[in-house]
N, C-alpha and C positions, 0 to 999 in steps of 0.2 A: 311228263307226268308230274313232275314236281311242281311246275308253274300250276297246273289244275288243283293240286292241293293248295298250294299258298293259294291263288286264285278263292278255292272254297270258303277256306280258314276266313282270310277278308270280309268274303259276302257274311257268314256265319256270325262272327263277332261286327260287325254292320248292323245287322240283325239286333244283334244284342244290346247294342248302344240304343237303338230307335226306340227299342221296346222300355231300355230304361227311363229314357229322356220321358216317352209318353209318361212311365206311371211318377214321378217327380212333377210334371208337370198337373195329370190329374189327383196329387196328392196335395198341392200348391194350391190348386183350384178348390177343391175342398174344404182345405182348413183356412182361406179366406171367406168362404162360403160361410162358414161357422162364426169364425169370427165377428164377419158383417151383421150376421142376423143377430146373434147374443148384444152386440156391442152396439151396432149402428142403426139395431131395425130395418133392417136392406138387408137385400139379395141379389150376389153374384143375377143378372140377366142370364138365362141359358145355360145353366154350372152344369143341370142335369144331361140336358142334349148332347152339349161338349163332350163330357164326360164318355155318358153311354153311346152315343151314334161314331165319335171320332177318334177319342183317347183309349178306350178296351179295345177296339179293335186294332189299333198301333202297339196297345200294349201286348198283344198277344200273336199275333200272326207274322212281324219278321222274327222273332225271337223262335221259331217253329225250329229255323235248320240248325241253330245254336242247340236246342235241347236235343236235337236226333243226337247232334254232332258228339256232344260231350255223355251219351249213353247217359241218360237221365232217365227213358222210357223205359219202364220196367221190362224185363227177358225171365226167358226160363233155363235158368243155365243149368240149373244144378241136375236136372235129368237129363242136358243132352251133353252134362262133362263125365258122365258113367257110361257112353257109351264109346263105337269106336273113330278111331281118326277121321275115316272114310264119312262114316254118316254122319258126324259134326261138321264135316265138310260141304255134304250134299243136303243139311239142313241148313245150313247160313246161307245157301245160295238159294234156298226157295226161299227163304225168308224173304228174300233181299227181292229178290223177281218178285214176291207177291205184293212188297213194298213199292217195288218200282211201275207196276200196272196200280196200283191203289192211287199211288199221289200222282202218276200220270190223268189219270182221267178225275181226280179233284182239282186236280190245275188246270185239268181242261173245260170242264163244266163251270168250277168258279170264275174262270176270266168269262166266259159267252154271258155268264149272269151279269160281270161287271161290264162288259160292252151293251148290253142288253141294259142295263140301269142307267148307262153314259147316254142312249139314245133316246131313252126317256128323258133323261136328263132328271134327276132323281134329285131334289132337296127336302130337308126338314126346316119346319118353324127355328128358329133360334133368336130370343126376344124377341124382337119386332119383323126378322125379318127372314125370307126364306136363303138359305145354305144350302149351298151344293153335296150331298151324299157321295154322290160315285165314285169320286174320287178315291174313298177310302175303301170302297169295293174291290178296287186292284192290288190293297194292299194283300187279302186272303189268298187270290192266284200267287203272286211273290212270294207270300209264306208256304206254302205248301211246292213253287218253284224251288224254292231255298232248299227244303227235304227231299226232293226228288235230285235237284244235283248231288246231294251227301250221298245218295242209296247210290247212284249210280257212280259216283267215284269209288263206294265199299263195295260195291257189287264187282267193278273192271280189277281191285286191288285181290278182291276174292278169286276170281278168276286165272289170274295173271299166278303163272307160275313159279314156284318159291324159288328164291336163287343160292 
């Protein structure tokens, strides 16, 4: 069970780096973009495209099991910390099961859209020339894969009885 955690931990912070690198990179792109136009009269080719079709959706989708992970997602603790052991017990375990059918079938309906865009084969304009989308279609299934391993490793720790 250890290796599964360290295993998580990894993919989690993975996540988090990806999603950094994207918003650096579309913060780079930007204030060149700015720059160009104030100073050089030109324009970044495709800043906007880049941006919106490749970079937000990197930016936001592996970073998904990083935020489950580090409890960023707001809870309602404070009514179910006045109640007693048993049903703080038997609530974090439906929590968790309603979380683990939720991101099961987002992961599963996002990848068929992304297979389904791959077989289109799915690009945008960018300058002059068509780019491939789909690619970054896979990254949403992954995100929300990411969340569905975290629930299900808090779910088996929830489980697992206290030693």
């Amino acid at each position: 069970m250890q290796s599964i955690h360290k295993l998580n931990k990894i993919l989690q912070e993975s996540g988090k780096y990806i999603s950094g690198v994207a918003i650096v990179i579309m913060m780079l792109i930007i204030v060149s973009d700015v720059v160009m136009r104030n100073f050089l009269h030109l324009s970044f080719p495709g800043s906007y495209e880049i941006i919106e079709k490749y970079l937000m959706p990197l930016a936001i989708f592996p970073a998904l099991g990083y935020v489950y992970m580090s409890h960023v997602l707001p809870r309602l603790n404070e009514f179910i910390e006045r109640r007693s052991q048993k049903f703080q017990k038997f609530n974090r375990l439906l929590l968790l099961l309603i979380d683990v059918v939720v991101f099961i079938l987002l992961t599963y309906y996002t990848f068929l859209y992304a297979l389904d865009s791959y077989q289109q084969g799915i690009a945008v304009p960018v300058a002059t020339k068509f780019v491939p989308l789909w690619p970054i279609y896979f990254f949403v299934p992954l995100g929300y894969a990411l969340v569905l391993f975290e629930v299900v490793v808090r779910f088996v720790d929830e489980v697992k009885p206290d030693s």
